[in-house]
Each structure stands twice: as structure tokens, then as C-alpha cells.
C-alpha atoms as a printed R data frame, in Angstrom:
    type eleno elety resid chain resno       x      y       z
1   ATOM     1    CA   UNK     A     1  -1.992 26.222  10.130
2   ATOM     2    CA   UNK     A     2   0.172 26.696  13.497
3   ATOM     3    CA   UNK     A     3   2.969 25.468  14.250
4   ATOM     4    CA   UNK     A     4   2.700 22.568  16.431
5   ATOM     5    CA   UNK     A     5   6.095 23.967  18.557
6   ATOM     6    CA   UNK     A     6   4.928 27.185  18.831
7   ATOM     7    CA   UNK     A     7   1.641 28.048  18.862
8   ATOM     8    CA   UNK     A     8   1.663 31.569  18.498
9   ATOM     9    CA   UNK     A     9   3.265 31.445  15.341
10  ATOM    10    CA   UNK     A    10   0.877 30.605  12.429
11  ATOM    11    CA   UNK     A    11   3.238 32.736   9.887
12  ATOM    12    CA   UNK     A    12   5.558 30.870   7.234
13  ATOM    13    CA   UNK     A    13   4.318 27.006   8.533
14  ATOM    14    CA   UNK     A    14   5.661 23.968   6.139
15  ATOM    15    CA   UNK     A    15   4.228 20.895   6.353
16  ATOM    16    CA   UNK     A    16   7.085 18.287   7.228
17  ATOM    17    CA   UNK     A    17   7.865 16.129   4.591
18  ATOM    18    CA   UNK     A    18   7.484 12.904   6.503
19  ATOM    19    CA   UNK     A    19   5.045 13.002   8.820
20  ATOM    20    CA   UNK     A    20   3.332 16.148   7.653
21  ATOM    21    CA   UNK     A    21   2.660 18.277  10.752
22  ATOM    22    CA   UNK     A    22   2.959 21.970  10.377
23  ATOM    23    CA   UNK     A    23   6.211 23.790  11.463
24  ATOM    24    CA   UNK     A    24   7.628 27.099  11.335
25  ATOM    25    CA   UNK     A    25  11.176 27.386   9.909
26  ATOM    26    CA   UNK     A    26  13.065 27.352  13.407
27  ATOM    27    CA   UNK     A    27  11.805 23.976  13.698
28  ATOM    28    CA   UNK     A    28  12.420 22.675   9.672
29  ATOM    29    CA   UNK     A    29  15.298 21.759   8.642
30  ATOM    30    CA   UNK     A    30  15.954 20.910   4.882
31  ATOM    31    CA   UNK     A    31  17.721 17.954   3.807
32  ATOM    32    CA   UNK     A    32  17.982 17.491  -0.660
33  ATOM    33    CA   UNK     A    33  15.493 20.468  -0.593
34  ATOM    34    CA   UNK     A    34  12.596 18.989   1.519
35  ATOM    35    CA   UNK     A    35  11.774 20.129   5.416
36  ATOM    36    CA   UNK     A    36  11.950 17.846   8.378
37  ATOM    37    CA   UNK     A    37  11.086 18.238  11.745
38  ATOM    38    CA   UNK     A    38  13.535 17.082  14.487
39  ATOM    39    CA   UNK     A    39  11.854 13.750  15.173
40  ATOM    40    CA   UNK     A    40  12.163 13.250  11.145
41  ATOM    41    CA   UNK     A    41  15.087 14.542  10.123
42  ATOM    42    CA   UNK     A    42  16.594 12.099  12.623
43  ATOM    43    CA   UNK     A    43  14.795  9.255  10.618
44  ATOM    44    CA   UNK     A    44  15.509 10.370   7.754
45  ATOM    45    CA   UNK     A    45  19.504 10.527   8.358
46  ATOM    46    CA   UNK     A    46  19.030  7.232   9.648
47  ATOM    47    CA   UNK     A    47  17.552  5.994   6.125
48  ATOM    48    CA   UNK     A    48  20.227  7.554   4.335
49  ATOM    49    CA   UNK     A    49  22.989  5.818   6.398
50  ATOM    50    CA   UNK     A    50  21.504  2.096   6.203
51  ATOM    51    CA   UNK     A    51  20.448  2.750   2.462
52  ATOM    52    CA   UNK     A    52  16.875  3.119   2.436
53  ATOM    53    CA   UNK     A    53  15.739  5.810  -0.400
54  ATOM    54    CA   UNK     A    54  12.214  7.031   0.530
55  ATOM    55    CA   UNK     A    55  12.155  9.834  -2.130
56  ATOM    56    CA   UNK     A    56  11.310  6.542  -4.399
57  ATOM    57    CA   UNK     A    57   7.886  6.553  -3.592
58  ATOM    58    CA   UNK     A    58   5.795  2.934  -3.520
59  ATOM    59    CA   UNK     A    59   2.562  3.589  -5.101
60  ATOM    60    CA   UNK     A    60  -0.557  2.725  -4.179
61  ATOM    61    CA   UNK     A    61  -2.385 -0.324  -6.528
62  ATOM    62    CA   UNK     A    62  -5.644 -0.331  -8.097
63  ATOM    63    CA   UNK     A    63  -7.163 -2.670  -6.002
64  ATOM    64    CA   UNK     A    64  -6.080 -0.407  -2.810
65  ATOM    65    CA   UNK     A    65  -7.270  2.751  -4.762
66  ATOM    66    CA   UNK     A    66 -10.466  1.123  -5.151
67  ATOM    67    CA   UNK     A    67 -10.902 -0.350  -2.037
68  ATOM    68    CA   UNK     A    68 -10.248  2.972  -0.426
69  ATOM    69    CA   UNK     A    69 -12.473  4.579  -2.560
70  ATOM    70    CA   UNK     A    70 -15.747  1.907  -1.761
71  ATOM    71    CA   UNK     A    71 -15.113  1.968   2.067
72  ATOM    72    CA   UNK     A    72 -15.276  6.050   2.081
73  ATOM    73    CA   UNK     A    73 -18.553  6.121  -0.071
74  ATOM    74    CA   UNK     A    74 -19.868  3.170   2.676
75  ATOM    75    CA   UNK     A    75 -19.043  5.512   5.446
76  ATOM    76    CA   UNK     A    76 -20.508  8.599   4.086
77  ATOM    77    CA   UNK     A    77 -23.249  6.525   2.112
78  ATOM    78    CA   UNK     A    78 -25.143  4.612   4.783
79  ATOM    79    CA   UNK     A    79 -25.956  7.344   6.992
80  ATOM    80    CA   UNK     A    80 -27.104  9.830   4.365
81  ATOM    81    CA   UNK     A    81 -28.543  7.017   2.320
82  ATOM    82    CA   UNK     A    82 -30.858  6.193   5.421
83  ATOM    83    CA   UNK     A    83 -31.083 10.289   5.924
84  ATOM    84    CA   UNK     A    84 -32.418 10.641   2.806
85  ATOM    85    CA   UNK     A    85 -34.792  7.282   3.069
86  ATOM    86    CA   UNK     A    86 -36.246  9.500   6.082
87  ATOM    87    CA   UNK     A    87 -36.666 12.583   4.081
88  ATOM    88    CA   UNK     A    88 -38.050 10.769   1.220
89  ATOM    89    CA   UNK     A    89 -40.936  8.824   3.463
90  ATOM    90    CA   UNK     A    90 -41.858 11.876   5.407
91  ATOM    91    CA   UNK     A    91 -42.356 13.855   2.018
92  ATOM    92    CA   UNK     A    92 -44.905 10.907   1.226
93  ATOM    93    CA   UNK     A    93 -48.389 12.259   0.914
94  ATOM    94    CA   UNK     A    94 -50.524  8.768   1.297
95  ATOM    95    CA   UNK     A    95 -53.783 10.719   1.333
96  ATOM    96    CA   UNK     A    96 -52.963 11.654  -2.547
97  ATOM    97    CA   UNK     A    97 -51.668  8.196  -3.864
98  ATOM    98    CA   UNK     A    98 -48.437  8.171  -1.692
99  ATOM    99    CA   UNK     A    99 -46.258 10.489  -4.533
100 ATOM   100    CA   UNK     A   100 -43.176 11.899  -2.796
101 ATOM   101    CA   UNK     A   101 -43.266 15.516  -2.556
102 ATOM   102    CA   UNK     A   102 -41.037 16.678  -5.633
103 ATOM   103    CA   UNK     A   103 -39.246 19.390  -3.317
104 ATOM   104    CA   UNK     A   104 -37.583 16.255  -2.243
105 ATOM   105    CA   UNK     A   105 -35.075 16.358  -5.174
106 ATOM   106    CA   UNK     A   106 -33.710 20.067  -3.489
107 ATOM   107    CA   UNK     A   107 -32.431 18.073  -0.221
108 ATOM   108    CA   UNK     A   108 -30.470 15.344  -2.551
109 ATOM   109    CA   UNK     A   109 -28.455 18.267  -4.555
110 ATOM   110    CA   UNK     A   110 -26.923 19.113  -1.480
111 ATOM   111    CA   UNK     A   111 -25.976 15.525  -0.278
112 ATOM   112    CA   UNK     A   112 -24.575 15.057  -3.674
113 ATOM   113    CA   UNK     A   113 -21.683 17.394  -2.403
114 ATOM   114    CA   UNK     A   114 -20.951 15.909   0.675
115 ATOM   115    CA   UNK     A   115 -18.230 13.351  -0.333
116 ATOM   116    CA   UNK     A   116 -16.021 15.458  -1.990
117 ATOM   117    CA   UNK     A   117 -16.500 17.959   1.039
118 ATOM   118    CA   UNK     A   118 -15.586 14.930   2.957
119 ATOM   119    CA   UNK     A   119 -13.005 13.972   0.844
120 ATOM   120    CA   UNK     A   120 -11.772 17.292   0.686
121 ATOM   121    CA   UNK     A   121 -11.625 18.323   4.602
122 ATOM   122    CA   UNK     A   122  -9.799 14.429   5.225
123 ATOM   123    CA   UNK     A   123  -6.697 15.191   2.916
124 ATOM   124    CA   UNK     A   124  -6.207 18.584   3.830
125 ATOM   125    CA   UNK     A   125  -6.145 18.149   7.736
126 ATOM   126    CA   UNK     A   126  -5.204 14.136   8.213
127 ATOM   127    CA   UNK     A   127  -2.153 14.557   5.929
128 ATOM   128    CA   UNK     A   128  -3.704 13.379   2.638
129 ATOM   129    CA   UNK     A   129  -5.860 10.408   4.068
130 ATOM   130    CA   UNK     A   130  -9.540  9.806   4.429
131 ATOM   131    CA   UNK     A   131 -10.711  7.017   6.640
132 ATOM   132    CA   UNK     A   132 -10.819  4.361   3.527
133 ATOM   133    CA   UNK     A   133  -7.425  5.196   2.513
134 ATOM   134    CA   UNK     A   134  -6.197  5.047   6.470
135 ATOM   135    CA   UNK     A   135  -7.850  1.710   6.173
136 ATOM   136    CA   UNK     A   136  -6.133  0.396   2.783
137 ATOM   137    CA   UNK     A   137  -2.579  2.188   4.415
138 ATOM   138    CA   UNK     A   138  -2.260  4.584   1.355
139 ATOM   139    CA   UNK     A   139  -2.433  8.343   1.543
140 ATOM   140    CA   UNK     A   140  -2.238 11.057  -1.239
141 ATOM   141    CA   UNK     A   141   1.273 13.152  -1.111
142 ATOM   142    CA   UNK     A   142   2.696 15.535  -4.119
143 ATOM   143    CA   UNK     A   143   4.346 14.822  -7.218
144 ATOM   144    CA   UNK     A   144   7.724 14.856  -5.438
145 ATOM   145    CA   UNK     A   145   6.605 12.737  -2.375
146 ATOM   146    CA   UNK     A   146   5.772 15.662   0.279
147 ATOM   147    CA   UNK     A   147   2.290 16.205   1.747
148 ATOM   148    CA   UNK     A   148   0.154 17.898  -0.250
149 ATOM   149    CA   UNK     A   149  -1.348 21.525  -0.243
150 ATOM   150    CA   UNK     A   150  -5.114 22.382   0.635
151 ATOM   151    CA   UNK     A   151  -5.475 23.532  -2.765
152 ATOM   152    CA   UNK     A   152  -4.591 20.347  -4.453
153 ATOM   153    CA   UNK     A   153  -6.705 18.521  -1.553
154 ATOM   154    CA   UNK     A   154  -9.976 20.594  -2.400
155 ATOM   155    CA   UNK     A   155  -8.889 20.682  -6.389
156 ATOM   156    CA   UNK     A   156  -8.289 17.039  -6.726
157 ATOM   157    CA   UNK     A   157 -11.541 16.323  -4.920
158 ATOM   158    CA   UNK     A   158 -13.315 19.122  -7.212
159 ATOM   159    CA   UNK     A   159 -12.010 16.970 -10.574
160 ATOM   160    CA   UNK     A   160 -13.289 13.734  -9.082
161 ATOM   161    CA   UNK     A   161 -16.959 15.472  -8.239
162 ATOM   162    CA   UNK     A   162 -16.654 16.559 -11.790
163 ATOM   163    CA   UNK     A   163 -15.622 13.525 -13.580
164 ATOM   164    CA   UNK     A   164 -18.327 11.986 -11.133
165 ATOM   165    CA   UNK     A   165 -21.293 14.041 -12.921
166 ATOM   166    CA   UNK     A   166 -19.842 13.066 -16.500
167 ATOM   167    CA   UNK     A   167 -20.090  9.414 -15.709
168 ATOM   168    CA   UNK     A   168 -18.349  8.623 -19.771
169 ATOM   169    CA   UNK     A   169 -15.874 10.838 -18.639
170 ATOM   170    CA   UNK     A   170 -15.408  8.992 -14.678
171 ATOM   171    CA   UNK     A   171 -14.912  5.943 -16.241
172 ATOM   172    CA   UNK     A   172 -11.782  7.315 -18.636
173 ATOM   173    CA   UNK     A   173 -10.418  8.991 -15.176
174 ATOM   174    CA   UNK     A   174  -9.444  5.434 -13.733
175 ATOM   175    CA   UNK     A   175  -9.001  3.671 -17.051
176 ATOM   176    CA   UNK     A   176  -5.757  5.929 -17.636
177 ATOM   177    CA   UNK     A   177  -4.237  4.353 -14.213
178 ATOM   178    CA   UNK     A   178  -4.191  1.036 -15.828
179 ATOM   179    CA   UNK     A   179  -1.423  2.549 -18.341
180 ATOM   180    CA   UNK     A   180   0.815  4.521 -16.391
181 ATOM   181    CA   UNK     A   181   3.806  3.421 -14.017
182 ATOM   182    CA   UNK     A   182   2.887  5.629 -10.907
183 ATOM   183    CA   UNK     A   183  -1.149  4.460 -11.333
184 ATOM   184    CA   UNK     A   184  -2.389  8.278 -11.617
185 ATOM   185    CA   UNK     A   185  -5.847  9.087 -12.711
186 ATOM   186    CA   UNK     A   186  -6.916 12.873 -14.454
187 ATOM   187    CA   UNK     A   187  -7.858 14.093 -11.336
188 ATOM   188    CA   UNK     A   188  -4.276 13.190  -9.904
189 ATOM   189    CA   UNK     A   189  -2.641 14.594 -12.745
190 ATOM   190    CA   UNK     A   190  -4.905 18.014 -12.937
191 ATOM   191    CA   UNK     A   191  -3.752 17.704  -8.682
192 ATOM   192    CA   UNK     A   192  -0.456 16.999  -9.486
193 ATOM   193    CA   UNK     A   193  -0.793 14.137  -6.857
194 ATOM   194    CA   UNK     A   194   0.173 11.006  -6.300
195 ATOM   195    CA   UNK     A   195  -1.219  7.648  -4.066
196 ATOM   196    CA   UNK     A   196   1.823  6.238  -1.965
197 ATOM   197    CA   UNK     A   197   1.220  2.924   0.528
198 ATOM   198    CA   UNK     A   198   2.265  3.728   3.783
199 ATOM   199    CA   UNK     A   199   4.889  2.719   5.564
């Protein structure tokens, strides 16, 4: 990451805590412990003086969670579901009872990994959104409200894939949501992440 002031400097970039851009510390300044860039800290002194507390973050419901979550495997599902459709008739042999060629099954381990690279590569670079959650106007931020980390982009994605495979174990990952305040799942917890609405 480089900062988006100076581009020659790539050493000791934050990501600011409201908008989430990367800066280096000449262009951060911290305010109760978080960075801001110029443009933000501006807002943000603005918030404090009329009252508004954003570090009281407005999470994200179910129903957005979910929604988010069925638009991103429509995006990434129809064109590898048809890709695969392809694969799958061209591997037909009809001169020996029109089996599928069982090598087949090698091309769909791979697209079994592509959402959660997709999921993955969205948070880390488009400050914890995918195109679903752009959609539903949530994104994923830390514990403490800031934008999160590549690692917890890649490792929260990694738990879902997991929990994915264990389907018992997928289902328990949203059930806890239901019967929490901030709505977190396992993998949001193992993350330490949280799913804000936008402003």
C-alpha cells in the first residue's frame, strides 16, 4: 500500500479511519487514538462539534447480511455456473452413452475457491466491501470501527470457506448472529470484524 499523497512512499501507510485510503504519517493525524486524513479529520471535528458519535457503530442486519451475501454468490455464480455448464458438455462423450468425462470434477475444485478469493481481494482493496455489500450499503470494518487489515480480509473469508465445507457447522456460523447485539457470526469473531451500514 502507497500512500495516496505521496507516492513514493509505501513505508509506515495507515489506512484512514473514515474513508480508508492509505496514508503515510505526515498526512494522519490522530484524533481519540484513530488516524484521519485531512479531508476526514475535518469531518470528523465537525461530528464532534454538532454531536454526532460515529465511534458507535450502526450494524449491519440480517436481512442486509444476507442479501449481500446472495447478490455476491449471483455475481460470481452465473458466469462460472454457465463456465462450468460448458466444461461439463464438452467433457460429454455421446459416442459412449453421453457420461461426462470424470476429470471434470478437477476443474470444479478450483472454482470452489473462487468466492472467497473474490471475497477476499474485495475487502482488502475496496475498504471492506464486495459488490453485494456496496449494494446492501454495509461494509466490514474492525472491532473498534476502523478499516480492516488484509489479514483479517483473507482470514475472515478463509473461516467462511471453511464453515462453507462443514455445512452443520455453516449453519451454527449465522445462527449465533441471531443472539448477539452487534449481529457477528464465528467467522467475524475468529476476524475480529464487524458489519457496519454505511453512511
Amino acid at each position: 500500500m502507497i500512500c495516496r499523497n505521496h507516492l513514493d512512499v509505501a513505508e509506515g501507510v495507515r489506512r484512514c479511519a473514515r474513508c480508508g485510503a492509505g496514508f503515510c504519517g505526515d498526512c494522519l493525524v490522530d484524533i481519540q487514538g484513530r488516524p484521519y486524513c485531512a479531508t476526514c479529520k475535518n469531518e470528523q471535528m465537525l461530528d464532534f462539534r454538532s454531536g454526532v458519535d460515529r465511534s458507535v457503530l450502526n450494524y449491519a442486519s440480517i436481512g442486509q447480511r444476507l442479501g449481500a451475501y446472495l447478490l455476491d454468490a449471483l455475481i460470481i455464480g452465473i458466469p462460472f455456473g454457465a463456465l462450468m455448464m460448458v466444461f461439463i458438455f464438452a467433457s460429454i462423450d455421446f459416442k459412449n452413452g453421453g457420461e461426462p468425462n470424470p476429470l471434470i470434477n478437477l476443474i470444479a475444485l478450483p472454482i470452489a475457491f473462487v468466492f472467497p478469493l473474490y471475497e477476499a481481494l474485495m475487502m482488502q482493496h475496496k475498504n471492506g466491501q464486495t459488490l453485494g455489500k456496496k449494494i446492501m450499503n454495509i461494509r466490514v470494518v474492525n472491532a473498534d470501527g476502523a478499516p480492516i487489515s488484509a489479514g483479517q480480509a483473507w482470514g475472515r473469508s478463509g473461516m467462511r470457506m471453511v464453515f462453507g465445507f462443514l455445512s452443520c457447522l455453516g449453519l451454527i456460523d449465522y445462527i449465533v448472529a441471531f443472539f448477539n447485539t452487534e449481529k457477528t457470526t464465528i467467522h467475524d469473531m475468529v476476524a475480529t470484524t464487524r458489519v457496519v451500514q454505511t453512511y
